[in-house]
C-alpha positions in Angstrom: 95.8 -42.1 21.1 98.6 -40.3 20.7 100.6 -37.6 18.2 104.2 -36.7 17.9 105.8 -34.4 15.8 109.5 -33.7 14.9 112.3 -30.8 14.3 115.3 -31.3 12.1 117.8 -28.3 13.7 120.6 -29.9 11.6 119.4 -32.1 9.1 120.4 -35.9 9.6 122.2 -35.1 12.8 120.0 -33.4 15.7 115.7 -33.3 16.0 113.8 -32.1 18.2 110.8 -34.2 19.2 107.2 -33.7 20.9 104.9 -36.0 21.8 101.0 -36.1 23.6 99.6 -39.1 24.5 96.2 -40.0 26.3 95.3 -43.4 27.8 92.1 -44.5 28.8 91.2 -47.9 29.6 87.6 -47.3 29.9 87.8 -49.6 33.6 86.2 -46.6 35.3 85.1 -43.6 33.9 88.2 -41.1 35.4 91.1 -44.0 34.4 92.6 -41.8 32.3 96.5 -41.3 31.9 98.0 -37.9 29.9 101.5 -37.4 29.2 103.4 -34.4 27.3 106.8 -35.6 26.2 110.1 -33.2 25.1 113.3 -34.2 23.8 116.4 -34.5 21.5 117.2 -37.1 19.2 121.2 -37.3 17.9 122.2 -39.4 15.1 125.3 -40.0 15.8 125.9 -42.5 12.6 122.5 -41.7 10.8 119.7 -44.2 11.8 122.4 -46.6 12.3 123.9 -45.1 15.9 121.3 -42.8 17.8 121.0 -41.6 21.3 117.7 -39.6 22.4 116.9 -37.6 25.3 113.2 -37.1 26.5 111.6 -35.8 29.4 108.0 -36.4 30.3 105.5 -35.2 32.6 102.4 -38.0 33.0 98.9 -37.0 35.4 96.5 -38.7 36.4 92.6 -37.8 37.4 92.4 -41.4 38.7 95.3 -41.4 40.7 94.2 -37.6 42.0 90.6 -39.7 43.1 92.2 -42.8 44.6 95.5 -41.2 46.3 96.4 -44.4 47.3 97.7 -45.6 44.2 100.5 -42.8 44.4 101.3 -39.7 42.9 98.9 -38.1 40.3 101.7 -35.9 38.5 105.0 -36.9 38.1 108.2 -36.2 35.5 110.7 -38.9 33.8 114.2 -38.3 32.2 114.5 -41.0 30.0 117.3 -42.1 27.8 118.1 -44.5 25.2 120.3 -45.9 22.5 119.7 -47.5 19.3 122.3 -49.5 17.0 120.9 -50.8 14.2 123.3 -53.5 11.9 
């Protein structure tokens, strides 16, 4: 499951976004994944030209169990842009 929720600083133009999400498989009983998401969303054209900035930090209790499967914490800077015609 997951939940998000969202800033308008300028209306139409510049949001602020949040976002927690939990993942759990149910393969084993510590196969869970967490992530806490922050970013910025700018509509450049409104929904028609946007470009978003997030960063997100993910952990892992199975990956802290089983090391060999990598790290269990780690960040992302993602980024992305949408044109919609």
């Amino acid at each position: 499951y997951w939940g998000i929720v969202g800033y308008q600083i300028i209306p139409k133009k510049l949001e602020l976004v949040g976002k927690w999400e939990y993942f759990h498989p149910d393969q084993s009983p510590s196969d869970d994944l967490r992530t806490v998401t922050g970013g910025i969303n700018w509509y450049i054209k409104g929904r028609d030209i946007t470009l978003m900035l997030d960063y997100l930090h993910t952990w892992s209790h199975f990956r802290e169990l089983n090391p060999g499967f990598g790290r269990d914490q780690f960040d992302e800077i993602m980024t992305r842009a949408e044109f919609s015609f």
